[in-house]
C-alpha positions in Angstrom: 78.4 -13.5 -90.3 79.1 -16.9 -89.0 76.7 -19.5 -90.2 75.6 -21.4 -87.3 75.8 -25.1 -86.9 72.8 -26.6 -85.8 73.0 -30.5 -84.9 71.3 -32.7 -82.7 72.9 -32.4 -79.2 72.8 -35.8 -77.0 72.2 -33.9 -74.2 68.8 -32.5 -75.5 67.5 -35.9 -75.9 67.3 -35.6 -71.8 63.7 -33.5 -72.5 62.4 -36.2 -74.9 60.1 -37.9 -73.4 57.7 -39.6 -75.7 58.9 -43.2 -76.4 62.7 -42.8 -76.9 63.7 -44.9 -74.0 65.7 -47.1 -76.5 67.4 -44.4 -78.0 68.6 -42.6 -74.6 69.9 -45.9 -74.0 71.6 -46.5 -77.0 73.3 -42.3 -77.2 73.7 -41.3 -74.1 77.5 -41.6 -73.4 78.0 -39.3 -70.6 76.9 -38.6 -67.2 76.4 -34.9 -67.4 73.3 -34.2 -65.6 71.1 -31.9 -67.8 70.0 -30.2 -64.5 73.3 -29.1 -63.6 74.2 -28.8 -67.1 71.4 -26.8 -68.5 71.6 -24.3 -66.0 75.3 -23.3 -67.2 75.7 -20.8 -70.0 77.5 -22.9 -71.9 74.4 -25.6 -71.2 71.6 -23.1 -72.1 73.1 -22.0 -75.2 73.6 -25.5 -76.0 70.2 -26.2 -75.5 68.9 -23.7 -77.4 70.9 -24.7 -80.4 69.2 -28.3 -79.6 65.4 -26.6 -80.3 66.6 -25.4 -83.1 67.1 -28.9 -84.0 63.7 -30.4 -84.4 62.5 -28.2 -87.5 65.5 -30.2 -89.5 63.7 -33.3 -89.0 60.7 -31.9 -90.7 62.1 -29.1 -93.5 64.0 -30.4 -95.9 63.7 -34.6 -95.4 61.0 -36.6 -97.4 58.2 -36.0 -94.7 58.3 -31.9 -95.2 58.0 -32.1 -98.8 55.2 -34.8 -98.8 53.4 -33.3 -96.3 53.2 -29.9 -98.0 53.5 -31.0 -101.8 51.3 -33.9 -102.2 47.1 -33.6 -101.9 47.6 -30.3 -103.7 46.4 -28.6 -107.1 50.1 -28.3 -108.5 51.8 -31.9 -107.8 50.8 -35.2 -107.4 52.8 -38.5 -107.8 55.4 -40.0 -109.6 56.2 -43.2 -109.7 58.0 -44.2 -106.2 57.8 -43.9 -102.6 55.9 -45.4 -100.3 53.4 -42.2 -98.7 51.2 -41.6 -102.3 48.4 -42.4 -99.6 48.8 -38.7 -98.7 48.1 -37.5 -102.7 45.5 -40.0 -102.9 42.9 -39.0 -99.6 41.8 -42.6 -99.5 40.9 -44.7 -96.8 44.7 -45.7 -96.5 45.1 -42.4 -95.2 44.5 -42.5 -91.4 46.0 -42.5 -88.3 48.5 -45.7 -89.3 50.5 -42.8 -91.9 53.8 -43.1 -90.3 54.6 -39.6 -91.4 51.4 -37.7 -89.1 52.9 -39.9 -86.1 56.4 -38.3 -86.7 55.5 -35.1 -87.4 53.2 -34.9 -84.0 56.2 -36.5 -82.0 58.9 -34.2 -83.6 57.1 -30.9 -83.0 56.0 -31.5 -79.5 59.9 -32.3 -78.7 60.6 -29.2 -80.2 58.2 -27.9 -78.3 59.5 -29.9 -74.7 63.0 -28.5 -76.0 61.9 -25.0 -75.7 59.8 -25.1 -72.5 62.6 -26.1 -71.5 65.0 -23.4 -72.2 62.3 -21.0 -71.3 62.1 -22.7 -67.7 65.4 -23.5 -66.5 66.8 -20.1 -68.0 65.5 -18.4 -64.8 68.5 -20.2 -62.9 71.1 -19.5 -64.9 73.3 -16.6 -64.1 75.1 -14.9 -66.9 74.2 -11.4 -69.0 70.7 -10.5 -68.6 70.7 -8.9 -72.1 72.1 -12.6 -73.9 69.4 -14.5 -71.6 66.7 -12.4 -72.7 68.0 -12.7 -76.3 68.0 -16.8 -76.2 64.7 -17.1 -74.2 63.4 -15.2 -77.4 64.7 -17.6 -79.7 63.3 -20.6 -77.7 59.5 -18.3 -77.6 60.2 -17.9 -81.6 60.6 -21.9 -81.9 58.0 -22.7 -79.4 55.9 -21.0 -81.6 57.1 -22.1 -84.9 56.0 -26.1 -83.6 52.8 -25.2 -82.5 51.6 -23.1 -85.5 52.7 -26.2 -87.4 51.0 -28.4 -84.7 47.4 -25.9 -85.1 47.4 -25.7 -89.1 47.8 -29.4 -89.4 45.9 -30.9 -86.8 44.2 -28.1 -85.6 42.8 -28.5 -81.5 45.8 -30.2 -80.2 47.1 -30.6 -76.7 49.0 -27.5 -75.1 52.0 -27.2 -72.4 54.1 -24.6 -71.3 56.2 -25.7 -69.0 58.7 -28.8 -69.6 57.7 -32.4 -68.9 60.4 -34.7 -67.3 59.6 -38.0 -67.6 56.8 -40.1 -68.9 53.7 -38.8 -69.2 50.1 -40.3 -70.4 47.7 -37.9 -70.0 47.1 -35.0 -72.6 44.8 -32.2 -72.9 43.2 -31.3 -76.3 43.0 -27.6 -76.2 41.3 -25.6 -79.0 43.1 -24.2 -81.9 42.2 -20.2 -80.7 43.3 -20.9 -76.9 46.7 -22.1 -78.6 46.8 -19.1 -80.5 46.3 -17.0 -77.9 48.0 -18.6 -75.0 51.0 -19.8 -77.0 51.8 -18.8 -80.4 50.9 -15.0 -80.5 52.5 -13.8 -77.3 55.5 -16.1 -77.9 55.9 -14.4 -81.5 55.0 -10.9 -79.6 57.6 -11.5 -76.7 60.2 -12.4 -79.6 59.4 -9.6 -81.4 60.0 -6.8 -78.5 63.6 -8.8 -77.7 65.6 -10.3 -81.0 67.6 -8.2 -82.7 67.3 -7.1 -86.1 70.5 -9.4 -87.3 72.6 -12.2 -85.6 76.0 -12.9 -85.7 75.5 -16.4 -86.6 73.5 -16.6 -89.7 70.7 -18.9 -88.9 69.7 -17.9 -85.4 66.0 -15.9 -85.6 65.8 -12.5 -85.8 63.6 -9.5 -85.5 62.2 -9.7 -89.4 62.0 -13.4 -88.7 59.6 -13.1 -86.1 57.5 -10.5 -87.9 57.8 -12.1 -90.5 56.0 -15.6 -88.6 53.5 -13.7 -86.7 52.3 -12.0 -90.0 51.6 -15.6 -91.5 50.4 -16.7 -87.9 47.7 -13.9 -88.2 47.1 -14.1 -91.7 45.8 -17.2 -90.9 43.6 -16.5 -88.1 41.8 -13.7 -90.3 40.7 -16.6 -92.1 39.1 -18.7 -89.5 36.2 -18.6 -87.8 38.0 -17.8 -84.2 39.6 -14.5 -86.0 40.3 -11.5 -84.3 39.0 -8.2 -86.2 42.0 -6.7 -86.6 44.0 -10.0 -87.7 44.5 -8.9 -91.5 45.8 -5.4 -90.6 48.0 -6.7 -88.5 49.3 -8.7 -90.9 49.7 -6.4 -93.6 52.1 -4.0 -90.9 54.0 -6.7 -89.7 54.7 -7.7 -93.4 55.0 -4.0 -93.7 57.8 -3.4 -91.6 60.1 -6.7 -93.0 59.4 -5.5 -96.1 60.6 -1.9 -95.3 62.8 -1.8 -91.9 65.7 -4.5 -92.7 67.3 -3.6 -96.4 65.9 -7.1 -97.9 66.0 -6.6 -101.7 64.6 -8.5 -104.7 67.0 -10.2 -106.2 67.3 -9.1 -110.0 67.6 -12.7 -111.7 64.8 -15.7 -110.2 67.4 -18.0 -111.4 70.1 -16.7 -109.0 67.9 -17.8 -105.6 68.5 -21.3 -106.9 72.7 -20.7 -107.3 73.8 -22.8 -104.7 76.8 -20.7 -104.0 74.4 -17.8 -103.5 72.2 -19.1 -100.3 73.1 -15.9 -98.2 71.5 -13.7 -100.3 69.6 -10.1 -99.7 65.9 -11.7 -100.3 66.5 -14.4 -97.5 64.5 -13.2 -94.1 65.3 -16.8 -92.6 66.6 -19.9 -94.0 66.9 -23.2 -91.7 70.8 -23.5 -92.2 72.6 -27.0 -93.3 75.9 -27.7 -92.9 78.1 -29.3 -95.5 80.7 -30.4 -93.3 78.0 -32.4 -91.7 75.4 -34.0 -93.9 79.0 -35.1 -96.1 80.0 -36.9 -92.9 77.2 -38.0 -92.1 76.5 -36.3 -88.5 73.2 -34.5 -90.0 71.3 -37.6 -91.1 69.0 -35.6 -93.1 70.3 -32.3 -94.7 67.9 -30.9 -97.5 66.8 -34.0 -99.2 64.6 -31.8 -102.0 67.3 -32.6 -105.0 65.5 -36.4 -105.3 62.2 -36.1 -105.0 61.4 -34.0 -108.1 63.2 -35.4 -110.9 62.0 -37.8 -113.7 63.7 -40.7 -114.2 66.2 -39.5 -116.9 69.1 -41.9 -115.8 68.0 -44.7 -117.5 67.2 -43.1 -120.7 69.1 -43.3 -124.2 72.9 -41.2 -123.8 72.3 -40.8 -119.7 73.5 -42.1 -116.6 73.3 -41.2 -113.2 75.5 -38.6 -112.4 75.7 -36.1 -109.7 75.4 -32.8 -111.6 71.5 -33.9 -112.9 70.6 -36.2 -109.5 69.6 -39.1 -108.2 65.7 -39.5 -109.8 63.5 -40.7 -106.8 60.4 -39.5 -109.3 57.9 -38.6 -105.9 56.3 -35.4 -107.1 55.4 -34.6 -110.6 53.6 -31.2 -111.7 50.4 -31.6 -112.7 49.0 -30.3 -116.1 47.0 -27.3 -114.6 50.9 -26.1 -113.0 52.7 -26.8 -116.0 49.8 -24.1 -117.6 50.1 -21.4 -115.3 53.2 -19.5 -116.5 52.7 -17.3 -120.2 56.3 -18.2 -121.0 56.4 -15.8 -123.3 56.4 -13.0 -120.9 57.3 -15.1 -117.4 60.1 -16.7 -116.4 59.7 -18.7 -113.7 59.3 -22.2 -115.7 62.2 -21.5 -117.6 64.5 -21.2 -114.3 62.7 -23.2 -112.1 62.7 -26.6 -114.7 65.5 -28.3 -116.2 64.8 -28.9 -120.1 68.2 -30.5 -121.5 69.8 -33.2 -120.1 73.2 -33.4 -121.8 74.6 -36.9 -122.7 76.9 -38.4 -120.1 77.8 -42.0 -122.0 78.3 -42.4 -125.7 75.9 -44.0 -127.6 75.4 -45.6 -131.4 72.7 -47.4 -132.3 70.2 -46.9 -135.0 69.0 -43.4 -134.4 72.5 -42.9 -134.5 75.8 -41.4 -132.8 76.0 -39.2 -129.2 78.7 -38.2 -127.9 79.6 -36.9 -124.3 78.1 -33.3 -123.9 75.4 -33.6 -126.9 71.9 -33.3 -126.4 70.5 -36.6 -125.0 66.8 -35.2 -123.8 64.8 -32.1 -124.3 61.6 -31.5 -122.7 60.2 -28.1 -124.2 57.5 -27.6 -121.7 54.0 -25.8 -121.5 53.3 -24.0 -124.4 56.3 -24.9 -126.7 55.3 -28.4 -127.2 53.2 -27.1 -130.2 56.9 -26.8 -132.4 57.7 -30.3 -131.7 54.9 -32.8 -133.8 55.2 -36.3 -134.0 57.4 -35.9 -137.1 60.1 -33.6 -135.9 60.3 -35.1 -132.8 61.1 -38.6 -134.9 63.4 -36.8 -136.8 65.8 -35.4 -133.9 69.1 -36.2 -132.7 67.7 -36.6 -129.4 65.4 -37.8 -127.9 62.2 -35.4 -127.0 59.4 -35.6 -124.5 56.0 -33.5 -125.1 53.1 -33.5 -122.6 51.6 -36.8 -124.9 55.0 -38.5 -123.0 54.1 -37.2 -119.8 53.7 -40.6 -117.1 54.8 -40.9 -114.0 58.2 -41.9 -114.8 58.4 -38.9 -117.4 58.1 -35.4 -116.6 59.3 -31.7 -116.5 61.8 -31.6 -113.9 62.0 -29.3 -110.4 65.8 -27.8 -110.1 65.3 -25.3 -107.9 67.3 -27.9 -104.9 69.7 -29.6 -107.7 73.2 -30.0 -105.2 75.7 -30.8 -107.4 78.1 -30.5 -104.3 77.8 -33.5 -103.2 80.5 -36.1 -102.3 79.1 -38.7 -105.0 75.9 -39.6 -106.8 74.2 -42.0 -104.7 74.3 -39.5 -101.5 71.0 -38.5 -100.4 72.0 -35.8 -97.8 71.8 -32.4 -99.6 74.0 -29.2 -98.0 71.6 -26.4 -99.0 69.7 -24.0 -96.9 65.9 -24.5 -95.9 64.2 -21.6 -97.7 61.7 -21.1 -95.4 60.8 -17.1 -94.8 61.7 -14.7 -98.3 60.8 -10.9 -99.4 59.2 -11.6 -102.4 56.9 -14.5 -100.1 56.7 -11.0 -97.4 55.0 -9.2 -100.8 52.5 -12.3 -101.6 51.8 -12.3 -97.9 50.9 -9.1 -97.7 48.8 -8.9 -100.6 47.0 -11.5 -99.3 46.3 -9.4 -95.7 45.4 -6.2 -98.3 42.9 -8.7 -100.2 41.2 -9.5 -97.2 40.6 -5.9 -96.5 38.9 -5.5 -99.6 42.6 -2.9 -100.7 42.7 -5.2 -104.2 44.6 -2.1 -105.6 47.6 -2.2 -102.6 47.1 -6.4 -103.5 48.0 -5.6 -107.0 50.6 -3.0 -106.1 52.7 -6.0 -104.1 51.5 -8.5 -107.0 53.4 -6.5 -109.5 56.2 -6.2 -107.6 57.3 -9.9 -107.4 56.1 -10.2 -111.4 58.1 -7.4 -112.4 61.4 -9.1 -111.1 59.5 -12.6 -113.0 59.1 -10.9 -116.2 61.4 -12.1 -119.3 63.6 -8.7 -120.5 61.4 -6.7 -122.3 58.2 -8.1 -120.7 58.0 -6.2 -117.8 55.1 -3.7 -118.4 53.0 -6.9 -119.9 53.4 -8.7 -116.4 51.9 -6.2 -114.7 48.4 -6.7 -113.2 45.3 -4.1 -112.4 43.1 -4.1 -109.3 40.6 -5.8 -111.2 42.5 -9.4 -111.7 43.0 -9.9 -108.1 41.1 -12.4 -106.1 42.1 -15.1 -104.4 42.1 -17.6 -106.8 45.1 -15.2 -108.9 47.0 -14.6 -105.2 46.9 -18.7 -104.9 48.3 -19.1 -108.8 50.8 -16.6 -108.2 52.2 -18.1 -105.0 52.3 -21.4 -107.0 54.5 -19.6 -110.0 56.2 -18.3 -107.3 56.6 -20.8 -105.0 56.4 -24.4 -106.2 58.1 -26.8 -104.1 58.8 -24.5 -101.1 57.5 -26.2 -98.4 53.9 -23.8 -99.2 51.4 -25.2 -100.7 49.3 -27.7 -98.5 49.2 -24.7 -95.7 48.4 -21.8 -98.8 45.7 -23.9 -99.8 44.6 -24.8 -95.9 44.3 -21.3 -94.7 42.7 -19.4 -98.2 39.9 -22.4 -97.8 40.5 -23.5 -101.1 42.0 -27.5 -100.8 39.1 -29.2 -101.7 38.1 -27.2 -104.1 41.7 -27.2 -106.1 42.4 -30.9 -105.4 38.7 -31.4 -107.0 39.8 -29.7 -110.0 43.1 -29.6 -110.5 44.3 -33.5 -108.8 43.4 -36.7 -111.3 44.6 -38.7 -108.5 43.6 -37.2 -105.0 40.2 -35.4 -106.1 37.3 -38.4 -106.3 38.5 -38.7 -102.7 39.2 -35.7 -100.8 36.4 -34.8 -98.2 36.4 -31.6 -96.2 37.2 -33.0 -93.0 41.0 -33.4 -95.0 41.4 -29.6 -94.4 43.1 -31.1 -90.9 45.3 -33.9 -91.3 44.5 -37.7 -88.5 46.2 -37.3 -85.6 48.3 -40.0 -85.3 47.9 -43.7 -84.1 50.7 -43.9 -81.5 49.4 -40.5 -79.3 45.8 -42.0 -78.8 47.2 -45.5 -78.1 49.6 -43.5 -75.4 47.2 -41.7 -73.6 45.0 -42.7 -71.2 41.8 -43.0 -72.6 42.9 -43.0 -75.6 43.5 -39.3 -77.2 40.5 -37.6 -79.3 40.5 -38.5 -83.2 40.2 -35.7 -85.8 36.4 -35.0 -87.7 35.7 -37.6 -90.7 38.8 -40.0 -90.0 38.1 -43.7 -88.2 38.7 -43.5 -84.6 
């Protein structure tokens, strides 16, 4: 299939209309009127592309990642960057945090994007059959920003038709009404009308859908606005990607990580990046997650920056209670989800003596290993080696799940991998979850297994496996972190099982003396209550 090209199209920054007056100015080359234009076919495919747009501004740049990684149980801070605010749940944390602006302006002109398509579609003449099938796709985004919108802000204002021009009034409509007037029949109505597969990879799909109204109801069963059927509706949606589409399990963790292996048979939906475009720059952002999780190895003894091992930005580091969930001797997810040896890259002599090129330079054995490696031993190596005593915030087990060595050089930030966003062995957590909720631990365990068989070192596979009686939620969440870790997952797991405070309490030196309930929703931002008349509602617990 053809891998489709998203990028941003000027002609969809005609529907933004919240305080980009500078940039129209600035981009806007042509005079093509986006009422004439957009009623084209050529124009509404364009401008369904365009909605596709806006989720690359969140997935895969710095702001997805912190905004799903930090404030959680399984990583907190390294070193750098300027948002630690967000790990920490202090007072700095407010409506000021650049990132809860951006995100709240993104979404909503994703959202403007697709009302868009949805409304001028009606004029345009071409195959009823294609129309139907692009109106889907701008339903399936619609509803992909505002289930974003609801599970970080929560009550949030809600439009379904297309704004044109400025606007400074806004509604704050509760979380359920959104639900119910926006994101579940959008998901339903994309449902009934994608097609199982596309011909360009990328576009959604059938699965896709199912796939986001499962999580979308998942989460309602867990509120206090659920529907009684929520769960089981979940756990058939889940059900049929699982079942209906020929997704396998790939046999080897490792190989989801390949770079050269992104179109794979466990992928339901990935957000699709262009080489060709984040190398020349024309996609600004790409898939930024090859910095933010590695230590700062290139100033250390044998090692320079290089492009094969990264560029260290040191944001996120693993806290101790991650780094001990995986029983290495029988799981091995640590072992092809961390990098251990760094291999030297510059010769050095000095008085621990010779490296050359290609010898060890740095060995990190991990959880559970570190026992082989006392003081003395360590002393005594080649090389040098970090245990958990080493650990700072500089120094620590390294994330290479979004490693790019493709990149045109090593100071390049733009990254050309896919999104991972929507996988089978996620559709068999997911639906465990749905099971647990229904009391079916045994069918919970059944999926459980499933995804720990294919974990399991050779040889291990029978002592992976789990009964009825281990499942909870508190194993489901631990499991999606083995699983999972630095997918764009954990802020929202943790949000929707009830368990954030809790797990930042116990398991986050940094953020727990701080985190306060009211941090299950995140402030809504500074520059939408200064915009609206009267100023626009503040969140529980945060200053107004």
């Amino acid at each position: 299939m053809k891998r489709k090209k998203y990028t941003f199209l000027l002609l969809a920054l005609l529907f933004v209309t919240q305080s980009c007056d500078d940039y129209l100015e600035e981009e806007l080359i042509s005079d093509v009127s986006s009422g004439t234009y957009y009623t084209t076919e050529a124009g509404l495919e364009d401008a369904v592309d365009a909605t596709y747009s806006w989720l690359k501004r969140f997935y895969g740049p710095e702001i997805g990642f912190t905004m799903t990684t930090f404030g959680t149980d399984i990583f907190t801070n390294g070193s750098d960057g300027g948002h630690k605010r967000v790990n920490f749940y202090d007072q700095s944390f407010n409506a000021t945090e650049s990132y809860v602006n951006d995100m709240w302006r993104d979404w909503y002109r994703g959202i403007n994007q697709a009302n868009a398509v949805i409304g001028r579609s009606v004029d345009v003449e071409m195959d009823e059959t294609q129309k139907t099938i692009w109106v889907a796709e701008a339903r399936w985004l619609r509803a992909f920003y505002y289930y974003d919108v609801v599970r970080t802000y929560g009550d949030a204002h809600l439009s379904l038709d297309e704004t044109i021009g400025v606007e400074v009034e806004a509604n704050r409509t509760a979380a359920s009404e959104i639900y119910a007037q926006a994101i579940i029949p959008d998901l339903e109505f994309a449902i009934a009308n994608l097609p199982d597969t596309q011909d360009e990879y990328g576009r959604a799909t059938k699965p896709a859908a199912e796939f986001l109204l499962g999580k979308v109801l998942l989460r309602r069963a867990q509120t206090s606005f659920a529907a009684g059927d929520d769960a089981s509706r979940a756990e058939t949606l889940f059900s049929n990607v699982i079942n209906n589409y020929g997704f396998e399990l790939l046999s080897d963790y490792a190989d989801l990580w390949d770079i050269n292996n992104q179109e794979n048979s466990e992928i339901v939906w990935n957000l699709t990046i262009a080489k060709s475009l984040v190398d020349e720059g024309i996609d600004e952002e790409g898939h930024r997650g090859h910095l933010y999780f590695l230590m700062e190895y290139d100033v250390r003894r044998g090692m320079t920056r290089d492009i094969a091992n990264g560029r260290p930005w040191k944001r996120f580091r693993p806290t101790p209670f991650l780094l001990g969930l995986w029983d290495r001797t029988v799981d091995a997810r640590y072992d092809k989800g961390f990098k251990h040896v760094w291999f030297a890259n510059r010769e050095v002599s000095d008085e621990r003596g010779n490296l050359a090129i290609g010898d060890t330079a740095l060995f990190i054995p991990g959880p559970g290993r570190d026992i082989d490696w006392p003081q003395v031993r360590k002393d005594a190596a080649p090389y040098v080696v970090y245990t958990a005593d080493d650990y700072t915030e500089r120094i620590f087990p390294s994330m290479n799940k979004w490693i790019d060595p493709t990149r045109p050089g090593r100071q390049h930030v733009q990254g050309q991998r896919d999104v991972v966003l929507m996988r089978l062995a996620d559709a068999y957590l997911l639906r465990a979850e749905a099971r647990l909720l229904q009391n079916n631990t045994a069918g919970a365990a059944d999926d459980i297994n499933v995804v720990r068989t294919r974990a399991a070192v050779p040889g291990q596979e029978t002592a992976m496996q789990i009964t009825a009686g281990d499942v909870n939620m508190d194993f489901l969440l631990d499991e999606r972190a083995r699983e999972l870790f630095g997918e764009h997952a954990r802020w929202w797991d943790l949000t929707r099982t009830g368990k954030l405070v809790e797990r930042v309490r116990l398991h986050n030196i940094e953020g727990g003396p701080n985190i306060q309930d009211f941090h299950v929703l995140r402030p809504i931002g500074q520059d939408q209550i200064d915009r609206t008349v009267g100023g626009y509602p503040q969140n529980p617990g945060y200053p107004q």
